[in-house]
KESEMAR-731065 format. One line per field, with one value per residue: residue number from 1; residue in one letter; x, y, z of N, C-alpha, C, O in turn. Coordinates in steps of 0.001 Angstrom, whole numbers, plus 500000, padded with zeros to 6 digits. Example, Ala and Ser with C-alpha at 12.3 -4.5 7.8 and 13.67 -1.06 7.14 Angstrom:
2
n	1/2
res	A/S
n.x	513190/512850
n.y	494310/497750
n.z	507800/507080
ca.x	512300/513670
ca.y	495500/498940
ca.z	507800/507140
c.x	513200/512900
c.y	496700/500030
c.z	507800/507870
o.x	514236/513409
o.y	496681/501138
o.z	508465/508039
This chain:
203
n	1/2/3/4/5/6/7/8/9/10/11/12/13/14/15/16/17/18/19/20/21/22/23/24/25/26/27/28/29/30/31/32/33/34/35/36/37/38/39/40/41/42/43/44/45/46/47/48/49/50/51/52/53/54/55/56/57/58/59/60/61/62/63/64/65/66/67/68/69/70/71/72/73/74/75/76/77/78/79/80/81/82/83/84/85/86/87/88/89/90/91/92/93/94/95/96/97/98/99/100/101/102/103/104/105/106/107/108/109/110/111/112/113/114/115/116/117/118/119/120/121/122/123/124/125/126/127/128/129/130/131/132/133/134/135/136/137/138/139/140/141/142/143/144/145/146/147/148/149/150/151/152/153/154/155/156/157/158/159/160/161/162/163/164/165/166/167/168/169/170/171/172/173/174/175/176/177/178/179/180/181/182/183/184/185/186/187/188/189/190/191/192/193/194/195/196/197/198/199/200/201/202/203
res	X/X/X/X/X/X/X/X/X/X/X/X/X/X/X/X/X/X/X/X/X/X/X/X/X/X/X/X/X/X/X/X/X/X/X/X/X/X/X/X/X/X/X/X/X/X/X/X/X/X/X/X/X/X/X/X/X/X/X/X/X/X/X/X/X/X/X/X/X/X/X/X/X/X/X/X/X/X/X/X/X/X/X/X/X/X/X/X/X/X/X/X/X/X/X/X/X/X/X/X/X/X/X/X/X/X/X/X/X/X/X/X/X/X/X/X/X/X/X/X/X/X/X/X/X/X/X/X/X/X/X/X/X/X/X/X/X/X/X/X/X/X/X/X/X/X/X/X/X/X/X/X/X/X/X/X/X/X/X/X/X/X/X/X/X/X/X/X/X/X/X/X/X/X/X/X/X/X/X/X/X/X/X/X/X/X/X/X/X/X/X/X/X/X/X/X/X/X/X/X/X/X/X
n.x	500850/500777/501311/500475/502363/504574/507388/509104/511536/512882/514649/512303/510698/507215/506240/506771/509163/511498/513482/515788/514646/514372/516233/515437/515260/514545/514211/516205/516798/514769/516145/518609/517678/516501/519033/520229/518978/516520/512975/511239/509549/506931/505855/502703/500595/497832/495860/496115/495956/497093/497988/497235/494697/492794/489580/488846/490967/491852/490245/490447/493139/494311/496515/498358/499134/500534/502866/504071/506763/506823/509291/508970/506653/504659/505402/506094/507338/507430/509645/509069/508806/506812/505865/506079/505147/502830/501619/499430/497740/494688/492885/492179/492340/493412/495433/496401/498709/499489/501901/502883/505648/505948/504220/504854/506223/507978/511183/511594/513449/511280/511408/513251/512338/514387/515524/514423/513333/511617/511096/510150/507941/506395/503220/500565/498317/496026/495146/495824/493019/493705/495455/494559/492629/489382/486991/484978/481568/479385/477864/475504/474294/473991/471829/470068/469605/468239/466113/464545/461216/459518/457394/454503/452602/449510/446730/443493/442037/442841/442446/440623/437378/435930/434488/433547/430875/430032/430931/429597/427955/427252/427121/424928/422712/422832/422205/419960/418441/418876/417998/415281/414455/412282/411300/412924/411798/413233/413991/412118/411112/413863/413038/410969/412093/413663/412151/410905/412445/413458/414446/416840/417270/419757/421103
n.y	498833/502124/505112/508793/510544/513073/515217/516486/514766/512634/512950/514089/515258/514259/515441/517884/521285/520522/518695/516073/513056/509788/507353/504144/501116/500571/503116/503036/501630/502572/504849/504426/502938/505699/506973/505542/506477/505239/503749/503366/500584/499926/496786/496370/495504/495710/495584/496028/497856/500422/501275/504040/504430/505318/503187/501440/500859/498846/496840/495994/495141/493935/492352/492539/495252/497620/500067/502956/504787/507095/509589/511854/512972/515235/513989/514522/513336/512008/510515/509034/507578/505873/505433/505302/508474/510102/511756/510674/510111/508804/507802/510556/511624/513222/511762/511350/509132/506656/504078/502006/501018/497800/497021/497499/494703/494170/496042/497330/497896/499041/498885/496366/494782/494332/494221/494346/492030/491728/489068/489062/490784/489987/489231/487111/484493/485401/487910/489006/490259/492093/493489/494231/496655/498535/499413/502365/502213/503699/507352/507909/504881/504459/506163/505755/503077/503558/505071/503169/502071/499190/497034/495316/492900/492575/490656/491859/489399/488637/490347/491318/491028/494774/495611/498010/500629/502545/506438/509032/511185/513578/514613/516638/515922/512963/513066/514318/512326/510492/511655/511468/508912/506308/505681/502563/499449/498731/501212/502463/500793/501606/503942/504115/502901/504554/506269/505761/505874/507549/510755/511112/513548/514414/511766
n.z	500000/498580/500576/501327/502126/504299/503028/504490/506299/508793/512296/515097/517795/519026/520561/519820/521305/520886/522358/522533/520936/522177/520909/519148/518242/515714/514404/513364/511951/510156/509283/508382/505693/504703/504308/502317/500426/500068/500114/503050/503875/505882/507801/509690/512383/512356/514440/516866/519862/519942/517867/515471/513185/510323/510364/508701/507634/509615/509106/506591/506455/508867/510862/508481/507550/505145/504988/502921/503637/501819/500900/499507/499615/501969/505130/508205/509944/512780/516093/519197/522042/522251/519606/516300/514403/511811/508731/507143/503796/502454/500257/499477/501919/504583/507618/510762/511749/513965/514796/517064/518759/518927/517109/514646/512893/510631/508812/505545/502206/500208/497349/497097/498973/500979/504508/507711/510265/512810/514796/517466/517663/515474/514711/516290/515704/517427/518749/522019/524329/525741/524454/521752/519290/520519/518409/518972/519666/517387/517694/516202/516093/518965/519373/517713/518484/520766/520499/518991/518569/520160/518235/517656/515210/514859/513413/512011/512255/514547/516713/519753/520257/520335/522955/523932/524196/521882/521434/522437/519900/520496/523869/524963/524270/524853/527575/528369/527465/529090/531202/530911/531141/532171/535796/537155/538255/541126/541152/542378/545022/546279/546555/548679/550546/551724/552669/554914/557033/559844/561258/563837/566360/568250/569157
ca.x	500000/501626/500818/500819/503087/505409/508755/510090/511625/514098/513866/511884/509814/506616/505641/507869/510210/513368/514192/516206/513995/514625/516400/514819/516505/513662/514389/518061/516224/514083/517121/519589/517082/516740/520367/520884/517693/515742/511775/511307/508251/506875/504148/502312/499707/496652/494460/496354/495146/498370/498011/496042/494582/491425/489071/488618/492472/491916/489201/491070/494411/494431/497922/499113/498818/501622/502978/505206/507369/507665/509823/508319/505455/505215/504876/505569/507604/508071/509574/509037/508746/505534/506257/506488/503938/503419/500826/499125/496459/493936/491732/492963/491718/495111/495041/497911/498680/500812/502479/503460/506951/506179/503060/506042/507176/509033/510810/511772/512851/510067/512101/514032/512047/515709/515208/514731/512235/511221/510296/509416/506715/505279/501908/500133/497244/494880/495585/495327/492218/494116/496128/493535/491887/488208/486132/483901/480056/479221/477092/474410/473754/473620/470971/469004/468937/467565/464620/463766/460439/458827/456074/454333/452098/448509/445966/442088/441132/443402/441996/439554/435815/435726/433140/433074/429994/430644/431239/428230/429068/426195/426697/424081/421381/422474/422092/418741/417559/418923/417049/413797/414604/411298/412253/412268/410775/413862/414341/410812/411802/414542/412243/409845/412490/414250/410634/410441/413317/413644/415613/416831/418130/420855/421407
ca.y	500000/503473/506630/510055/511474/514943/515673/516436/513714/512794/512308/515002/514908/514078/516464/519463/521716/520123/517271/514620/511553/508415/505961/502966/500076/500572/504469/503298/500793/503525/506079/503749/502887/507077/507572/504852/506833/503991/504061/502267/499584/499000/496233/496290/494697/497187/495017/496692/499241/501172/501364/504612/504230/504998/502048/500704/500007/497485/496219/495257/494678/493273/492058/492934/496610/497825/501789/503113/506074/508148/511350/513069/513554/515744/512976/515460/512344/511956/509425/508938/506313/505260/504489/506294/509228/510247/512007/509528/510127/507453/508180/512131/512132/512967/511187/511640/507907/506058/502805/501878/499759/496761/497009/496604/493429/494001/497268/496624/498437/499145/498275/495170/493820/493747/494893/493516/490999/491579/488194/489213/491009/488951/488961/485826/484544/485220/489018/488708/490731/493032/494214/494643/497704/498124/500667/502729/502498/505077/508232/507865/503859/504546/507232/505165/501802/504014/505592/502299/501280/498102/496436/493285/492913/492371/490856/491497/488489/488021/491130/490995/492329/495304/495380/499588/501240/503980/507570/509781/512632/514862/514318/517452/514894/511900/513389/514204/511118/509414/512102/511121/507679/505909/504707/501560/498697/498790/502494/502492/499888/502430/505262/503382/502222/506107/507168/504832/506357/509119/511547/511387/514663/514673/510853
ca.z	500000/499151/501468/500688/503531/503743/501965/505932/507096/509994/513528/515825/519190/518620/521468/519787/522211/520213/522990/521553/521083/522148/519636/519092/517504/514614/514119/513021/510784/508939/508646/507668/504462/504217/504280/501031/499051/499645/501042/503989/503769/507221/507711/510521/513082/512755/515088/518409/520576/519839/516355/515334/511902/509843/510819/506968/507559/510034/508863/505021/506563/510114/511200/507575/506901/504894/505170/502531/504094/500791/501497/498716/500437/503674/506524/509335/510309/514279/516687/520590/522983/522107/518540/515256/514417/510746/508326/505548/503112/502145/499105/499673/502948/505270/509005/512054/512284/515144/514595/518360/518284/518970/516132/513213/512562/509428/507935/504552/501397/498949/495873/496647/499863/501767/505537/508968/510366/514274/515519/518483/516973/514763/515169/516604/515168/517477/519372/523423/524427/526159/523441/520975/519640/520677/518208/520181/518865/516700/518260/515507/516052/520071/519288/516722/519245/522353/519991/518334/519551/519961/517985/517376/514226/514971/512138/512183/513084/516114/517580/520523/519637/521215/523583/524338/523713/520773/522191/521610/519688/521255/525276/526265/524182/525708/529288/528293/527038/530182/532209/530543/531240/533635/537079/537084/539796/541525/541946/543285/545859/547032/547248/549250/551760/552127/553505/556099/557862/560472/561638/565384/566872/569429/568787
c.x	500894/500465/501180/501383/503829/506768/509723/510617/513138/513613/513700/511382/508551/505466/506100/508846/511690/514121/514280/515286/514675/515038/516162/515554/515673/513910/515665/517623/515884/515271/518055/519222/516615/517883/520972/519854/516611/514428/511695/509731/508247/505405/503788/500872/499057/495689/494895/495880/496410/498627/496617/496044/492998/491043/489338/489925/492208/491135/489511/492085/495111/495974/498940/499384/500638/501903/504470/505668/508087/508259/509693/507408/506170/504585/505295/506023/508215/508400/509268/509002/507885/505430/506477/504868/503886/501953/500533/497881/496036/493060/491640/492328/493351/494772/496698/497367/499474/500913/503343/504818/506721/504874/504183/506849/508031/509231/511689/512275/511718/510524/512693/513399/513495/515421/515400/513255/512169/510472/509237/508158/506123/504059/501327/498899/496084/495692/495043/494335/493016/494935/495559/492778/490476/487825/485055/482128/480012/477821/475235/473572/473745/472207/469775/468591/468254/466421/463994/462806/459491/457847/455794/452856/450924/447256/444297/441534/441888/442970/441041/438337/436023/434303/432514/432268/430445/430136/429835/428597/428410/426380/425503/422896/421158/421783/420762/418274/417506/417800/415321/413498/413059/411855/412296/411967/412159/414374/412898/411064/412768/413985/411894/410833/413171/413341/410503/411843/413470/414479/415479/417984/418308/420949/420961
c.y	501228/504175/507465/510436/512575/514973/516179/515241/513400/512958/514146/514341/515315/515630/517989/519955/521237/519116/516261/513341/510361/507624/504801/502045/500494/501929/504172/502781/501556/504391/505944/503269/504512/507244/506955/505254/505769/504607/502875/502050/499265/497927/496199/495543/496034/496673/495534/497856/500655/501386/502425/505202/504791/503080/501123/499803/498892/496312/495185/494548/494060/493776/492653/494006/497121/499416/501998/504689/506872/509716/512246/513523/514110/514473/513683/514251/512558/510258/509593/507696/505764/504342/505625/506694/509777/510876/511126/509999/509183/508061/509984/512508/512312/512911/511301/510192/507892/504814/502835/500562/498351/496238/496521/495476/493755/495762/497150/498038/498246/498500/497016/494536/493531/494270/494308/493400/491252/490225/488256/489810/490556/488768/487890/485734/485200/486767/489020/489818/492214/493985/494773/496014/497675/499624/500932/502679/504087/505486/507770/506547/503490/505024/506274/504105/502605/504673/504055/502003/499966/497689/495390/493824/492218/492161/491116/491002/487706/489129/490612/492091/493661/495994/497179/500202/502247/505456/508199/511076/514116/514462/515202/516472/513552/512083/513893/512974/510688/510386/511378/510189/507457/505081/502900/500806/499338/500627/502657/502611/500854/503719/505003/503431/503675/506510/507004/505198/507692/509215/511719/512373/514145/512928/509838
c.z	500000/499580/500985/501845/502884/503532/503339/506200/507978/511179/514310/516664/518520/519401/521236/521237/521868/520815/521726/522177/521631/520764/519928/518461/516049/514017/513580/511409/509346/508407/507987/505923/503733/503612/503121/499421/499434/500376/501764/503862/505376/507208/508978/511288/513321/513685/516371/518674/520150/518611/516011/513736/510889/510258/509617/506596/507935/509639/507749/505710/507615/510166/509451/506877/506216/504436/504088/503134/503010/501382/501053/499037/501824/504573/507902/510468/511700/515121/518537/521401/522860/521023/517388/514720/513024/510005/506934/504892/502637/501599/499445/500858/503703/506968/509665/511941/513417/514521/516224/518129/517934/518165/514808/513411/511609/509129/506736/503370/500843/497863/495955/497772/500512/502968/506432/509356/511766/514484/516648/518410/516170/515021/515535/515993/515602/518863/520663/523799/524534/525205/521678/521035/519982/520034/519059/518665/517952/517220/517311/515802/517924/519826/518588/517262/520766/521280/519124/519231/519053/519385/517534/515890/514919/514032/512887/512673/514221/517339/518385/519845/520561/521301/524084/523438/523066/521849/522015/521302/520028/522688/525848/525501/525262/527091/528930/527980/528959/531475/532063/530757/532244/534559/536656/538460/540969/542247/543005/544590/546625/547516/548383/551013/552316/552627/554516/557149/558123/561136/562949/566250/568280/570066/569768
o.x	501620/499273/502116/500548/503871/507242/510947/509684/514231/512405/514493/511392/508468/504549/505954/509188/512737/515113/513631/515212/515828/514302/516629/516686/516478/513779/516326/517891/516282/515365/518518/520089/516409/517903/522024/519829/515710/514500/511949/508873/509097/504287/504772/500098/499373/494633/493975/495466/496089/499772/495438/496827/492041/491809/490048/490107/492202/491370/489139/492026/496272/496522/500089/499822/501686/501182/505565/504894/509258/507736/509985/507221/507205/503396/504630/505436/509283/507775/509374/509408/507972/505130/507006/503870/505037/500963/501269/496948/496895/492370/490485/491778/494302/494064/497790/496177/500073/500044/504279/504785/507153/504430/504229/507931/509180/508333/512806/511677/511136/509938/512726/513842/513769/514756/516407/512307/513211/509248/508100/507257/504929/503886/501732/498318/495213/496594/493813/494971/492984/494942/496097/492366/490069/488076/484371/481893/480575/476856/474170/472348/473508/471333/468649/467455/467849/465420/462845/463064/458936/456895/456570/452366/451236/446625/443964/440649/441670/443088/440495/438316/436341/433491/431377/432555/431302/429268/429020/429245/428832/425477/424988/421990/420242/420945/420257/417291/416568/417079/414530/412281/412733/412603/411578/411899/411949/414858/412879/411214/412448/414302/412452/410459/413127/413659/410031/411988/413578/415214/414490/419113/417530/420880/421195
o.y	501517/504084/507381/510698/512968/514389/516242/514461/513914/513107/515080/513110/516255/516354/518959/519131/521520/518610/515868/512850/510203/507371/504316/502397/500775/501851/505168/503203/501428/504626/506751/503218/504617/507635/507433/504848/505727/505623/501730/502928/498645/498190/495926/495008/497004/497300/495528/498716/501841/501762/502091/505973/504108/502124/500122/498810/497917/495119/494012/493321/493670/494822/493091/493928/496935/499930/501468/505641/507251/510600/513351/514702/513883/514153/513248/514090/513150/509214/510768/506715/504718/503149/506709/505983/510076/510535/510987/510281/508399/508867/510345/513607/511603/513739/511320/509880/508878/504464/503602/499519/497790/495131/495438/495384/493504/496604/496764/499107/497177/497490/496404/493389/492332/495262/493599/494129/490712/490239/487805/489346/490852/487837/487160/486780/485590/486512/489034/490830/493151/495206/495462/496552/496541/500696/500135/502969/505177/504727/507444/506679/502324/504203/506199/503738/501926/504518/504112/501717/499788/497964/494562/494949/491243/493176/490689/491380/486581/488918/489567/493195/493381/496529/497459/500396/502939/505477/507600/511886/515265/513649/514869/516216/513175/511320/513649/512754/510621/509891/510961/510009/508377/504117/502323/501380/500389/501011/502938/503620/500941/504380/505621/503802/503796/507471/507858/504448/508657/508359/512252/512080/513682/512760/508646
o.z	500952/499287/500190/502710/501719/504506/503224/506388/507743/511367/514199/516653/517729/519014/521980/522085/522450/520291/520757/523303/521227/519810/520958/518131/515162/512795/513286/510284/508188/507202/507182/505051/502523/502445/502697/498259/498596/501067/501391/503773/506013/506766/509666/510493/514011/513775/517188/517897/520223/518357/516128/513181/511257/510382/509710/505892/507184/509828/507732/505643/507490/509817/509503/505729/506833/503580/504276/503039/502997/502060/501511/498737/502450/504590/508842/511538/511856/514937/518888/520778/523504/521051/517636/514602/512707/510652/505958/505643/502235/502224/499666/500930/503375/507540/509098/511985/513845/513722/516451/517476/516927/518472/514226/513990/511975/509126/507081/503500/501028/497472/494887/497814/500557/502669/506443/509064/512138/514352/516784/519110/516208/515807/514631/515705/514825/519662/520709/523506/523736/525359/520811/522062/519732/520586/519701/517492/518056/517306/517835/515831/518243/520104/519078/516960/521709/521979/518685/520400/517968/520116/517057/515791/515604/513738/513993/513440/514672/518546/518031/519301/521717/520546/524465/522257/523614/522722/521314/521964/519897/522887/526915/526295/525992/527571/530025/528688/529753/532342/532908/530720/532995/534394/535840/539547/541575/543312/544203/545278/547811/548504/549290/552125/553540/553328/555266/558115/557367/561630/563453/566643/569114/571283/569574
């Protein structure tokens, strides 16, 4: 895979202020393939937490992502203790990567594949939890699973009848009708028995 990086290159602090960096055994690697013209090929393990990449990277290239360090481009190329810091463009978009040390296994020319092999880095098949990156959810598909709401599909004839009398769309009629209504036996019966009771002052 070539990168578009920056036409700077050589070792700086990643943090500026001009402190001398840390040399790495891998920083000798890259400068020593500067210092003969050559572009240094790094491949790397994009599935670590320490590896900061567009996602789409990891996604194509896992453990095998491969970075060319052209010097014709500006790469804005830094080293530190962490690992090596660098500007890349991907489909002309331009991203601050990291490559953390022990993320390159191999750094290689470009042209003849001659370089050096980190065993110790080598990626393993299967990346220990802990050292793995974890993408965070994306804002939009939080947002869109807390407003989804629930429903169940209900046909016709699984409904219940419903049994509620229709509204009336005149209430001052109804309340007349029902006034007009005739007692019936039963209210009688309650009249009858409200008569037959008196009132006893001072109990």
């Amino acid at each position: 895979m070539t990168t578009r990086p920056p036409s700077k290159r050589g070792k700086s602090s990643a943090g500026g202020g001009g402190a001398e960096p840390p040399v790495h055994p891998l920083v000798r690697a890259v400068e020593e393939l500067y210092a003969r013209g050559a572009t240094p090929r790094l491949v790397i393990d994009a599935r670590r937490a320490d590896v900061i990449v567009p996602d789409f990277l990891r996604a194509r290239w896992a453990d095998k992502l491969v970075i060319d360090l052209d010097a014709s481009y500006p790469l804005d190329l830094a080293y530190d203790e962490t690992g090596l810091h660098v500007n890349l463009a991907f489909s002309g978009v331009v991203s601050r990567c990291t490559f953390g040390w022990l993320s390159i296994h191999r750094i290689i020319d470009r042209a003849d594949g001659r370089g050096i092999v980190v065993p110790a880095h080598e990626p393993p098949a299967e990346l220990p939890p802990e050292l793995a990156y974890v993408p965070e959810p994306a804002v939009t598909e939080i947002a869109a699973t807390k407003r989804r709401p629930s429903f169940s599909l209900v046909s016709d004839r699984d409904a219940a009848p419903d049994k509620t009398p229709p509204v009336s769309a005149s209430p001052e009629k109804e309340a007349s009708q029902t006034e007009a209504k005739p007692l019936s036996a039963s209210d009688e019966e309650a009249k009858a028995r409200r008569a037959k009771f008196r009132v006893i002052d001072g109990g």
